[in-house]
C-alpha positions in Angstrom: -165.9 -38.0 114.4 -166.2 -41.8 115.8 -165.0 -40.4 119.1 -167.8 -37.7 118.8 -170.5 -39.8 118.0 -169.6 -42.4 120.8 -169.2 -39.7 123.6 -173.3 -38.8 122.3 -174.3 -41.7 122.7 -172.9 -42.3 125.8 -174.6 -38.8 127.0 -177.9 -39.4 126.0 -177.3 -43.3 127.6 -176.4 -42.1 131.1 -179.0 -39.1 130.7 -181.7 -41.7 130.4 -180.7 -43.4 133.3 -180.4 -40.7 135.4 -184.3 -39.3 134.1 -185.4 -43.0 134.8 -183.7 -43.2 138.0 -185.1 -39.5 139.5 -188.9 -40.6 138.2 -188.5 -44.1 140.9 -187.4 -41.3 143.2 -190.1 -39.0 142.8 -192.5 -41.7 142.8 -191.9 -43.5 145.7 -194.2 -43.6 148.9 -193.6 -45.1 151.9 -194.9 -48.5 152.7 -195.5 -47.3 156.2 -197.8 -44.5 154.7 -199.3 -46.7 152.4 -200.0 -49.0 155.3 -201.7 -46.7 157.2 -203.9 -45.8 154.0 -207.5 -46.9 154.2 -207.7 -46.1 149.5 -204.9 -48.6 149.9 -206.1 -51.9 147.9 -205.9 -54.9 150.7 -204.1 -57.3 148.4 -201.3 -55.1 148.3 -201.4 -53.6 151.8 -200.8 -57.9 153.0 -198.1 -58.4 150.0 -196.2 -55.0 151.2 -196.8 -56.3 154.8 -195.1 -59.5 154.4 -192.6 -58.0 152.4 -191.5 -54.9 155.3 -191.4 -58.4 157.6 -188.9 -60.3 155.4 -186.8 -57.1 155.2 -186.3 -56.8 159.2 -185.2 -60.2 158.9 -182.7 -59.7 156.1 -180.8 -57.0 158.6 -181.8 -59.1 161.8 -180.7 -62.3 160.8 -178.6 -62.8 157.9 -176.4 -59.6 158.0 -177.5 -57.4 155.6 -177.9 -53.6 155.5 -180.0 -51.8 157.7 -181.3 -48.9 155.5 -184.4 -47.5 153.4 -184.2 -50.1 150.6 -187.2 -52.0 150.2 -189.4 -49.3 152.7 -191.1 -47.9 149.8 -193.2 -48.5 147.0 -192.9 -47.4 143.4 -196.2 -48.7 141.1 -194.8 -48.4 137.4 -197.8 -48.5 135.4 -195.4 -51.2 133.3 -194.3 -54.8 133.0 -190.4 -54.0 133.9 -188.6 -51.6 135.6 -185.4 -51.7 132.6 -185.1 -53.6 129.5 -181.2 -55.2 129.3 -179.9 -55.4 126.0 -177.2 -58.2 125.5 -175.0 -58.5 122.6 -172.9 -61.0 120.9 -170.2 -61.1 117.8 -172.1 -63.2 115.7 -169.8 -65.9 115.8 -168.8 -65.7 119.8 -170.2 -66.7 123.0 -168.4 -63.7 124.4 -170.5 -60.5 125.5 -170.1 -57.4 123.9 -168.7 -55.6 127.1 -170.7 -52.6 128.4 -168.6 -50.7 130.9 -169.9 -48.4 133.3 -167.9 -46.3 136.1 -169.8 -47.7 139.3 -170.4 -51.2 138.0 -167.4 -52.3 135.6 -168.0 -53.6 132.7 -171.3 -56.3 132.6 -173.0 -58.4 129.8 -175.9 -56.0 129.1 -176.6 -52.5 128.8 -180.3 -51.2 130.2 -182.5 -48.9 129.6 -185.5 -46.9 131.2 -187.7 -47.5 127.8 -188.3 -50.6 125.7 -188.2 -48.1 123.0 -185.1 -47.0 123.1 -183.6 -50.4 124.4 -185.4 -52.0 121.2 -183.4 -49.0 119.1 -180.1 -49.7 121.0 -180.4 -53.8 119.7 -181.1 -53.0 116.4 -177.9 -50.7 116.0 -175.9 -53.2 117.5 -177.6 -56.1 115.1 -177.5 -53.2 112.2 -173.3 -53.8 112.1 -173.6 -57.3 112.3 -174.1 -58.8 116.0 -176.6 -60.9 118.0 -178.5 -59.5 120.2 -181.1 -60.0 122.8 -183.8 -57.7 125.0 -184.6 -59.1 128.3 -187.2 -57.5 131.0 -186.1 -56.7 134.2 -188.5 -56.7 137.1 -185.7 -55.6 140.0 -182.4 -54.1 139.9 -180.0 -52.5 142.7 -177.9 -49.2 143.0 -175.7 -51.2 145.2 -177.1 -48.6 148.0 -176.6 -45.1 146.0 -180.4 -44.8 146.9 -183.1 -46.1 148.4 -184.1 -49.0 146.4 -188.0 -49.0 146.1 -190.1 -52.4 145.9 -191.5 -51.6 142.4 -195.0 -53.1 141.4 -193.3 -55.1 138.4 -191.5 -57.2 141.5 -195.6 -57.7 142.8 -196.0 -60.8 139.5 -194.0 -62.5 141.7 -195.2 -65.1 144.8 -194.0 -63.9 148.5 -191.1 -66.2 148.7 -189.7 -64.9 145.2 -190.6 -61.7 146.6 -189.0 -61.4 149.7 -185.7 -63.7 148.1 -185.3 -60.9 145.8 -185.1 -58.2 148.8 -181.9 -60.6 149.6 -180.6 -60.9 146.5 -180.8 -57.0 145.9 -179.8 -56.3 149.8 -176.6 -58.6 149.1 -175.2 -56.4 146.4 -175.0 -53.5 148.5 -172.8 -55.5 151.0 -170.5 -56.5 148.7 -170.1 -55.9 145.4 -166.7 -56.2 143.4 -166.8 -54.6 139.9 -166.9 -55.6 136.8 -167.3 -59.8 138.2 -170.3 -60.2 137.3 -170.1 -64.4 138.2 -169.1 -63.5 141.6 -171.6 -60.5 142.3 -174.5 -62.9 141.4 -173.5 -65.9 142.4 -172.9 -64.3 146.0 -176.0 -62.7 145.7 -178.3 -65.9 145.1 -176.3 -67.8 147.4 -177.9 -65.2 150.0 -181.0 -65.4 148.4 -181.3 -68.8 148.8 -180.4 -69.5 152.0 -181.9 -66.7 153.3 -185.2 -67.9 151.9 -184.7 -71.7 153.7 -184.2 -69.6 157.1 -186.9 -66.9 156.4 -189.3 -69.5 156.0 -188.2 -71.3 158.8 -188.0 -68.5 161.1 -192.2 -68.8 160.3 -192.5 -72.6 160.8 -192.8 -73.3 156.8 -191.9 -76.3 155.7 -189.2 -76.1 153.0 -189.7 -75.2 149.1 -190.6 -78.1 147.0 -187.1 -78.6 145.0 -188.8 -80.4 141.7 -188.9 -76.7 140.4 -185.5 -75.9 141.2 -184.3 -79.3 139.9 -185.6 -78.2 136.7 -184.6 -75.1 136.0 -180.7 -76.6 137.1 -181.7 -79.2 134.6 -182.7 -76.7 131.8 -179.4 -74.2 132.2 -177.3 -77.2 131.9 -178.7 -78.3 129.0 -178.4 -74.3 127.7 -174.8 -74.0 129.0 -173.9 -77.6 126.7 -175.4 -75.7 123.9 -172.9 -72.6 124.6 -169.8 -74.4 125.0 -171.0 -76.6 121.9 -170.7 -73.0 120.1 -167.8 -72.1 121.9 -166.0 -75.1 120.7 -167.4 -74.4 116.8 -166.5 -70.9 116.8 -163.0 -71.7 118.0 -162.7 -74.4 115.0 -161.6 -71.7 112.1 -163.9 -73.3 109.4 -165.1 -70.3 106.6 -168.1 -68.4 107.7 -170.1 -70.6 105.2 -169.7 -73.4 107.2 -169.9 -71.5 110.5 -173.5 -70.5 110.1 -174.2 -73.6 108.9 -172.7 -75.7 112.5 -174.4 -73.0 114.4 -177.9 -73.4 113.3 -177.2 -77.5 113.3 -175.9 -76.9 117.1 -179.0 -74.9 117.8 -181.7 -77.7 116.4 -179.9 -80.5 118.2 -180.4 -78.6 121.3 -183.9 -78.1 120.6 -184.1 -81.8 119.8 -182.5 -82.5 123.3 -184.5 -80.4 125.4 -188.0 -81.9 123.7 -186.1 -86.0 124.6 -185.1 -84.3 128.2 -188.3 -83.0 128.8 -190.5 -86.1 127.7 -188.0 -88.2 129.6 -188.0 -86.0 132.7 -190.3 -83.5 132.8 -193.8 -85.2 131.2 -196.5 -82.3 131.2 -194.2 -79.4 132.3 -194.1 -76.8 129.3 -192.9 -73.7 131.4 -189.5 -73.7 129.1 -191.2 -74.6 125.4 -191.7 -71.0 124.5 -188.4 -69.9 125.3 -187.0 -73.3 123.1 -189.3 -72.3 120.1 -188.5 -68.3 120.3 -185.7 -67.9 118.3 -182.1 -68.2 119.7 -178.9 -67.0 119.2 -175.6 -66.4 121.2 -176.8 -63.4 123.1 -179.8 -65.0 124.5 -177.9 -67.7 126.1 -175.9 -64.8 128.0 -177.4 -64.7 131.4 -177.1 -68.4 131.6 -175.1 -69.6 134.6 -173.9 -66.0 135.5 -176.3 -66.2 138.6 -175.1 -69.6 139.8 -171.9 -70.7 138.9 -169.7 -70.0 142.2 -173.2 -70.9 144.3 -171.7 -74.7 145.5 -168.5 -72.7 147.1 -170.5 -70.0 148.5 -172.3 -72.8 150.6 -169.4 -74.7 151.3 -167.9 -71.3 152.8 -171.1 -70.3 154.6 -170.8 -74.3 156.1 -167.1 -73.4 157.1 -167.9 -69.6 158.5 -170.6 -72.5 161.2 -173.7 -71.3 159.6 -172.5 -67.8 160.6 -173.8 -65.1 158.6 -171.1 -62.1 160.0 -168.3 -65.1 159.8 -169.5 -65.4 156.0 -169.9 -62.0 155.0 -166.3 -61.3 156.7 -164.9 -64.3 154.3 -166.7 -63.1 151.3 -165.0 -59.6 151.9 -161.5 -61.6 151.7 -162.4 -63.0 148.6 -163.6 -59.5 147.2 -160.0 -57.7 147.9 -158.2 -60.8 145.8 -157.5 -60.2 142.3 -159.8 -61.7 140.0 -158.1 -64.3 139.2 -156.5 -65.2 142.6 -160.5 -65.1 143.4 -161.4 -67.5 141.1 -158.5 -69.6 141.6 -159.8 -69.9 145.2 -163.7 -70.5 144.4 -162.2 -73.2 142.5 -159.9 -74.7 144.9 -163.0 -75.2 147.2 -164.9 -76.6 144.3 -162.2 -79.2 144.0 -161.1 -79.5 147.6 -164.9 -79.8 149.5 -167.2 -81.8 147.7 
């Protein structure tokens, strides 16, 4: 009966996605056609403009795939395009795995519907775990279709626009499943440096980093939290006390990020709400999954002479490794190149 129940779910799971999936298909227009539309509002017509431009570059110039990802247009009528619903043991820093045939297994499960995403947590937090929902304004098929830019990507400003289009464009070159640190770290590696170039190519000056510097600033201060957990959970007190540590741990990090802040950051509040929401071990999940390979990615794309074919050639080596022959390498450049 268990096995029943669990092959159910995981049919009306995958028919979800496939039903949200063929609606972005259906919906889609061209942005050429939408171009070429006088009803078409002019703010978006320069937004979709800038954003076709920054796509011929991301082929041109740094190597990524020439196809009909990013040509069309998809306007939700909604905030996100999925909700991703992370999961915890209560007393782990560890993901509950979600493990999908194309993908591997990842942190998070998404959904079409913040209904049914919201139902999906609360059955996972019903037999005892933490859990989180997080929006998702963009995600890639890895290049199983035509990924659309999708109105929910629009909140964002051009450069975080047209980054994304790298980000998204760099999964479908390479993608190794179920390494979820490598796959993003890869990808915002391209996203970055793509975005120094792009704006370059235009005769921008480059971003201001104070941003940046901050939100490097803020995930180390979240990743010292999660190892601070880790470290507790590994202890083998009684659960008594384990609850206990962990909501101690959790004030003293909100005590540190107000003396960090004050100290470093006077005025900026753009991280207080997410401080004073409440937080468990599932919302500090996508924490440094995005960024932890990104110092050897650079030091490769340095080695590969700024070459983006050279790169992506590397990259590929790395890809075919066995995971942990792959992080084994990623951290003998850490160590060796700094």
């Amino acid at each position: 009966m268990g096995l029943l129940l669990c092959a159910c779910s995981s049919l009306r799971y995958y028919a979800q996605a496939a039903h949200g999936q063929g609606k972005l298909i259906a919906h889609r227009r061209a942005v050429s056609e939408l171009l070429r539309d006088p009803a078409t509002d002019p703010a978006l017509a320069a937004r979709l403009r800038q954003a076709q431009q920054a796509r011929r570059f991301a082929s041109q110039r740094l190597g990524l795939p020439d196809n009909r990802s990013y040509t069309g247009y998809v306007d939700l009528h909604r905030s996100y395009v999925v909700w991703n619903v992370f999961a915890t043991p209560r007393y782990s820093v560890n993901a509950v795995p979600q493990c999908f045939p194309v993908t591997g297994c990842v942190a998070y499960r998404g959904w079409f519907s913040e209904a049914e995403a919201r139902a999906d947590a609360a059955r996972m937090q019903a037999r005892g775990d933490d859990v989180w929902i997080g929006g998702v304004p963009a995600y890639s098929t890895l290049g199983w279709f035509a990924d659309p830019i999708l109105s929910s990507m629009l909140r964002w400003d051009n450069d975080e626009l047209d980054s994304t289009i790298f980000h998204e464009l760099a999964h479908q070159l390479i993608y190794v499943k179920g390494d979820t640190a490598f796959n993003e770290s890869f990808a915002t590696f391209v996203q970055n440096e793509g975005l120094r170039e792009w704006r370059r190519s235009r005769g921008l000056p480059p971003q201001d980093g104070r941003r940046q510097a901050m939100d490097d600033g803020f995930t180390r201060l979240v990743l010292d939290l999660r190892a601070r957990l880790r470290t507790l959970y590994a202890s083998g007190v009684d659960e008594a006390a384990m609850e206990a540590g962990k909501q101690q741990e959790i004030a003293a990090f909100r005590l540190r990020y107000a003396q960090w802040r004050a100290g470093d950051w006077p005025g900026d509040h753009r991280y207080d709400a997410w401080v004073a929401t409440p937080i468990n071990n599932a919302r500090l999940l996508p924490f440094g999954l995005y960024d932890q390979w990104v110092p050897a990615f650079a030091m490769l794309f340095e080695r590969a002479g700024r070459d983006w074919p050279a790169f992506h050639a590397r990259v590929r080596e790395l890809a075919r490794e066995p995971k942990q022959q792959r992080e084994r390498s990623l951290q003998a450049w850490l160590k060796n190149h700094p």
